[in-house]
C-alpha positions in Angstrom: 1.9 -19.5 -255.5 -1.5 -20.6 -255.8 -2.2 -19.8 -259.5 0.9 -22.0 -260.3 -0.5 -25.7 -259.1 -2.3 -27.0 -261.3 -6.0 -27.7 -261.9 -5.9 -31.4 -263.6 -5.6 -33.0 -259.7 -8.6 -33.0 -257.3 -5.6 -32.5 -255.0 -3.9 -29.9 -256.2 -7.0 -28.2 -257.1 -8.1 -28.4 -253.3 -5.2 -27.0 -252.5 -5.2 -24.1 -254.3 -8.6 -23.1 -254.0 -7.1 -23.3 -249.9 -4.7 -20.9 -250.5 -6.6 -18.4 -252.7 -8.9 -18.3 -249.7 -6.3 -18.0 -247.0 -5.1 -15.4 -249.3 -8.2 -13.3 -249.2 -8.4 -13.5 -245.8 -5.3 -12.4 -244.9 -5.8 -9.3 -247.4 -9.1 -8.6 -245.2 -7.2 -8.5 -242.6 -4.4 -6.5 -243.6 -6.9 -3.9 -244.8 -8.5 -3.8 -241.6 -5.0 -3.3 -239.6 -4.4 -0.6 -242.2 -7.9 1.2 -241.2 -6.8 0.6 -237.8 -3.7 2.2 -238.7 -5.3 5.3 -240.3 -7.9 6.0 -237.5 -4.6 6.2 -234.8 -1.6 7.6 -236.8 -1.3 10.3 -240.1 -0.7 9.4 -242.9 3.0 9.8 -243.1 3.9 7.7 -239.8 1.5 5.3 -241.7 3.6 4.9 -244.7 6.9 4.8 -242.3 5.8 2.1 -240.8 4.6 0.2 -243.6 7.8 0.8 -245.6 10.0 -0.4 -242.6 7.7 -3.8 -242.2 8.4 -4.3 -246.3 12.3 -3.7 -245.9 12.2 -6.2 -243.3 10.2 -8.6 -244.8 12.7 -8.5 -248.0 15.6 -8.5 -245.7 14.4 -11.8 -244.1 13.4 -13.1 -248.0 17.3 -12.4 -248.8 18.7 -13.8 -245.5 16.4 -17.0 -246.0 17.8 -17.6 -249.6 20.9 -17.1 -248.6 20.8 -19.3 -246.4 19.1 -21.8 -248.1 21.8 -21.6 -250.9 24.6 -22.0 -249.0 23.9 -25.2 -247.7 24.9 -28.5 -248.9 23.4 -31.0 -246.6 20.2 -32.2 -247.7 16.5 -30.1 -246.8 14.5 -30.5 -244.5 10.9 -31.2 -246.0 8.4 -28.4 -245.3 5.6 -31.6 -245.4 5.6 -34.6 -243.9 4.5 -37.6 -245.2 1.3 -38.5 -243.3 2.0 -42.3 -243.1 5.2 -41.2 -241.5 4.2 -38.8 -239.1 1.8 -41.7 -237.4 4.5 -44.1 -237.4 6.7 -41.5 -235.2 3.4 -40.9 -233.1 2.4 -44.1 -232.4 6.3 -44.9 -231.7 6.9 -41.6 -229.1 3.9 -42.5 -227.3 5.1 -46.1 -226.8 7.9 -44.8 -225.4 6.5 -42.3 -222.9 
Protein backbone atom coordinates (compact mmCIF):
# COMPACT_ATOMS: atom_id res chain seq x y z
CA UNK A 1 0.00 0.00 0.00
CA UNK A 2 2.77 2.21 0.81
CA UNK A 3 4.70 2.17 -2.52
CA UNK A 4 1.42 3.36 -4.22
CA UNK A 5 1.06 7.13 -2.49
CA UNK A 6 2.81 9.24 -3.97
CA UNK A 7 6.06 11.12 -3.31
CA UNK A 8 5.07 14.83 -4.86
CA UNK A 9 3.17 15.67 -1.26
CA UNK A 10 5.20 16.25 1.99
CA UNK A 11 2.07 14.56 3.24
CA UNK A 12 1.81 11.68 1.53
CA UNK A 13 5.42 11.21 1.49
CA UNK A 14 5.23 11.24 5.52
CA UNK A 15 2.98 8.88 5.30
CA UNK A 16 4.47 6.43 3.48
CA UNK A 17 7.73 6.54 4.79
CA UNK A 18 5.25 5.73 8.21
CA UNK A 19 4.11 2.76 6.83
CA UNK A 20 7.30 1.35 5.27
CA UNK A 21 8.50 1.51 8.77
CA UNK A 22 5.57 0.03 10.60
CA UNK A 23 6.02 -2.48 7.86
CA UNK A 24 9.47 -3.41 8.84
CA UNK A 25 8.68 -3.60 12.20
CA UNK A 26 6.07 -5.80 12.08
CA UNK A 27 8.29 -8.13 9.71
CA UNK A 28 10.88 -8.09 12.86
CA UNK A 29 8.45 -9.16 14.66
CA UNK A 30 6.90 -11.83 12.83
CA UNK A 31 10.39 -13.20 12.29
CA UNK A 32 10.98 -13.29 15.83
CA UNK A 33 7.55 -15.15 16.65
CA UNK A 34 8.64 -17.48 13.94
CA UNK A 35 12.08 -18.20 15.85
CA UNK A 36 9.94 -18.47 18.75
CA UNK A 37 7.97 -20.88 16.95
CA UNK A 38 11.01 -22.99 15.81
CA UNK A 39 12.76 -23.23 19.23
CA UNK A 40 9.06 -24.81 20.80
CA UNK A 41 7.51 -26.85 17.92
CA UNK A 42 9.07 -29.06 14.61
CA UNK A 43 9.02 -27.94 11.74
CA UNK A 44 5.94 -29.50 10.46
CA UNK A 45 3.45 -28.29 13.32
CA UNK A 46 5.30 -24.97 12.35
CA UNK A 47 4.11 -24.85 8.91
CA UNK A 48 0.48 -26.21 10.11
CA UNK A 49 0.10 -23.53 11.96
CA UNK A 50 1.25 -21.02 9.81
CA UNK A 51 -0.86 -22.33 6.90
CA UNK A 52 -4.09 -22.36 9.10
CA UNK A 53 -3.34 -18.42 10.27
CA UNK A 54 -2.99 -17.57 6.17
CA UNK A 55 -6.36 -19.50 5.30
CA UNK A 56 -7.91 -17.50 7.95
CA UNK A 57 -6.50 -14.42 7.25
CA UNK A 58 -7.82 -14.88 3.38
CA UNK A 59 -11.07 -16.08 4.70
CA UNK A 60 -11.58 -12.86 6.64
CA UNK A 61 -10.03 -10.72 3.33
CA UNK A 62 -13.07 -12.59 1.33
CA UNK A 63 -15.74 -12.18 4.03
CA UNK A 64 -14.68 -8.34 4.45
CA UNK A 65 -15.11 -7.75 0.64
CA UNK A 66 -18.06 -9.34 0.56
CA UNK A 67 -19.27 -7.57 2.76
CA UNK A 68 -18.19 -4.51 1.78
CA UNK A 69 -19.79 -5.10 -1.73
CA UNK A 70 -22.89 -5.91 -0.79
CA UNK A 71 -23.77 -2.88 0.78
CA UNK A 72 -25.52 0.04 -0.60
CA UNK A 73 -25.71 2.56 2.14
CA UNK A 74 -22.96 4.87 2.18
CA UNK A 75 -19.09 4.01 4.07
CA UNK A 76 -18.17 4.62 6.94
CA UNK A 77 -14.75 6.69 6.60
CA UNK A 78 -11.70 4.78 8.02
CA UNK A 79 -10.35 8.71 8.88
CA UNK A 80 -11.79 11.28 10.42
CA UNK A 81 -11.51 14.70 9.56
CA UNK A 82 -9.53 16.26 12.43
CA UNK A 83 -11.54 19.59 12.47
CA UNK A 84 -14.40 17.27 13.06
CA UNK A 85 -13.33 15.06 15.56
CA UNK A 86 -12.69 18.28 17.97
CA UNK A 87 -15.91 19.66 17.26
CA UNK A 88 -17.60 16.21 18.52
CA UNK A 89 -15.06 16.35 21.53
CA UNK A 90 -15.51 19.63 22.66
CA UNK A 91 -19.40 18.97 22.12
CA UNK A 92 -19.55 15.38 24.24
CA UNK A 93 -17.66 16.94 26.93
CA UNK A 94 -20.12 19.85 27.25
CA UNK A 95 -22.57 17.49 27.58
CA UNK A 96 -21.16 15.28 30.35
Amino acid sequence: MANTLPEKDTVTRALKLGMLSIAQDETSHAAYLYEAMMRRMSANEVQVLIDEWRKRKVNAMWVFAGNLLQRQEEQPLLVQDSVASETEANTEFAAA
